[in-house]
C-alpha positions in Angstrom: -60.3 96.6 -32.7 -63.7 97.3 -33.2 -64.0 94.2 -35.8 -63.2 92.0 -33.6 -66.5 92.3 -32.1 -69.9 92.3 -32.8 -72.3 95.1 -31.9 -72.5 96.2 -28.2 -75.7 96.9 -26.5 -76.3 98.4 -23.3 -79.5 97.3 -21.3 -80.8 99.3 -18.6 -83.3 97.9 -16.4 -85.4 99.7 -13.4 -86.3 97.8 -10.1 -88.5 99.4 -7.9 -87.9 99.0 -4.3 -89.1 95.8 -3.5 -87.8 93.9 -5.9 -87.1 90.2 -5.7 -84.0 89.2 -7.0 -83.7 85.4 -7.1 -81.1 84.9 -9.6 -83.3 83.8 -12.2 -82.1 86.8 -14.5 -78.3 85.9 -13.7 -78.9 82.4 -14.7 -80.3 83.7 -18.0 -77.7 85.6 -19.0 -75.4 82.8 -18.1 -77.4 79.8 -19.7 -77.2 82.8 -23.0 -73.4 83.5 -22.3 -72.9 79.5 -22.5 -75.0 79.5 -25.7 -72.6 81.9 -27.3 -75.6 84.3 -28.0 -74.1 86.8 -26.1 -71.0 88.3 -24.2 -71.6 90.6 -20.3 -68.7 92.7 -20.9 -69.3 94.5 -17.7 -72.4 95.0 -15.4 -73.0 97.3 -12.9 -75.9 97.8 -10.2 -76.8 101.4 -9.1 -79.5 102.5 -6.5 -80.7 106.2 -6.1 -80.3 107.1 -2.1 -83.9 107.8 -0.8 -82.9 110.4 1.3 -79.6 112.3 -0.8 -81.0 111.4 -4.5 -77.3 110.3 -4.7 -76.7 107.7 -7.1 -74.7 104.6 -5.6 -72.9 101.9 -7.2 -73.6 98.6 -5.8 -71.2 96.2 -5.3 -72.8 92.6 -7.1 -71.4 89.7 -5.3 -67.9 90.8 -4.5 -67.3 90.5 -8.3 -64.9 92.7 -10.0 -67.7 94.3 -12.7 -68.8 97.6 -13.1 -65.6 99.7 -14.3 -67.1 100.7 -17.9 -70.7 101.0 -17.3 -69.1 103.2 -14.3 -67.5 105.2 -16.1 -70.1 106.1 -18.9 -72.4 106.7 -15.9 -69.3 109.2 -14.5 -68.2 107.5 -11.5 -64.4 106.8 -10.6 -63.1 103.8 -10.0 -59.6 102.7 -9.5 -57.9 101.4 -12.8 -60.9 103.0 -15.0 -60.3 103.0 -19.0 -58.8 106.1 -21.1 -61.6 107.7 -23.2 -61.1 106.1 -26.7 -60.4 109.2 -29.0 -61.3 107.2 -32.1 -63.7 108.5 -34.3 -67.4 108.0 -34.8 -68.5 107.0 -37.6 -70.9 109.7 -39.3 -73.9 107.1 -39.5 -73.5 106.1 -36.0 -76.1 105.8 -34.0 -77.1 104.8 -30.2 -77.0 105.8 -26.6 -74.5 108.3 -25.7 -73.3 108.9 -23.0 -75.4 111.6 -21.7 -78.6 109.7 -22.2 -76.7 106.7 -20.2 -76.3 109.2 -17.6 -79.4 110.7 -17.9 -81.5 107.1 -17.4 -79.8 106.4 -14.6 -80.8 110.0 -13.0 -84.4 109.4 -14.0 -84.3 107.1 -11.4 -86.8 107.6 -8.8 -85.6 107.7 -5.3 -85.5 104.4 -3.3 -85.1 102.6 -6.7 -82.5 100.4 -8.6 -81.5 99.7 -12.0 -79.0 97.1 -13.2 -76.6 98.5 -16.2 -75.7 95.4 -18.6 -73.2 95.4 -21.5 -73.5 93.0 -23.9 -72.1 91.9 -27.3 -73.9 90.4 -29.3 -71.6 87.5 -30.1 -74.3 85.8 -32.4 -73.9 88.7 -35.4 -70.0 89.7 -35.5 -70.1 87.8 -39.1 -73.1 89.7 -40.3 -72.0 93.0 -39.0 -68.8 92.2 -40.5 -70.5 91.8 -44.2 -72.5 94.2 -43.7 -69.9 96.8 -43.5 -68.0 95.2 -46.3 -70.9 95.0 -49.0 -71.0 99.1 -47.7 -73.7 99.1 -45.1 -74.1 101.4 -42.3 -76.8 101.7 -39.9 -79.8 103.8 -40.0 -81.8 102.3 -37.0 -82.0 99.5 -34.6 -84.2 99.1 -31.4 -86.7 96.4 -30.1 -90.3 97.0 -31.2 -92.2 98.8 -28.8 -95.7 96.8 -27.5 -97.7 99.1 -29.6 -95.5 98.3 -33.1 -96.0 94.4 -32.3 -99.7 94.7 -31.8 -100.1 96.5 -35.3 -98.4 93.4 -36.8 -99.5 90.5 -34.2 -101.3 88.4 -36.3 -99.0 88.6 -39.2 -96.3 87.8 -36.4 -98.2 85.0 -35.4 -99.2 83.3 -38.4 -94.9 84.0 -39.6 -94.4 81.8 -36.0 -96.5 79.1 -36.6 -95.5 78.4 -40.6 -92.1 78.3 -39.4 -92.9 75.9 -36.5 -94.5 74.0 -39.3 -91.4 74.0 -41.4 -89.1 73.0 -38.4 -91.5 70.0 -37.5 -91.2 68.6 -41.2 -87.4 69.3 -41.2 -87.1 67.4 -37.8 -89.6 64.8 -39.1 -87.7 64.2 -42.5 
């Protein structure tokens, strides 16, 4: 089963109190999901009561999302999933479910955060050959600001020769 997809991500993002949500970040996920760049397999708001520290689940649009993230966070919903008892792999790495659960309880009171799984439609071949040439994973993460300011100008000047090289290709 797992084959059949490519890797899964989860994205948690914090949104302080006064947010503004305009649907700009909707749109980008579906302009991305229309792409093929990525799958949502579920999404799920939650807010942490100001006054109880309770967290909530949110209810996004009257859309029928939220039942997996849910669950990893350890709320119950009607029709939720049986845990999986399939084994992990010894070289598996990642968020478990504990850190899920223990980012959304970091939250500070008053404050939001928007749980997003994803797939990452756009690599199921390479993960795929990966694992058959005998790959496993070691690491993954986006560079932290610090990591991409030790590398900028190398970053930069990577950028612009490949802008170059598109330009001719396009021009040819």
């Amino acid at each position: 089963m797992m084959e059949k997809i490519g890797p899964v991500q989860l994205l948690a993002v914090g949104f302080g109190p006064d947010a503004i949500f305009e649907g700009r970040i909707m749109d980008e996920l579906s302009r991305l999901e229309r792409q093929e760049t990525i799958r949502i397999l579920d999404l799920l708001f939650v807010q942490k009561d100001a006054e109880t520290g309770d967290l909530l689940a949110l209810d996004y649009q009257g859309q029928e999302l939220g039942a997996i993230v849910g669950a990893l966070l350890g709320f119950e919903f009607e029709g939720d999933l049986p845990p999986d008892s399939q084994e992990v792999q010894s070289h598996a790495f990642g968020l478990s479910q504990g850190e899920i659960q223990e980012i959304a309880a970091s939250l500070a009171p008053g404050s939001s955060a928007g749980f997003l799984l994803i797939e990452h439609v756009w690599a199921r071949d390479l993960k795929r050959a990966l694992r058959d040439a005998g790959g496993f994973p070691l690491g993954e993460g986006f560079l932290t600001p610090e990591a991409i300011a030790a590398v900028a100008a190398e970053l930069v000047a990577m950028a612009e020769a490949l802008e170059e090289l598109e330009a001719e290709e396009a021009g040819a």
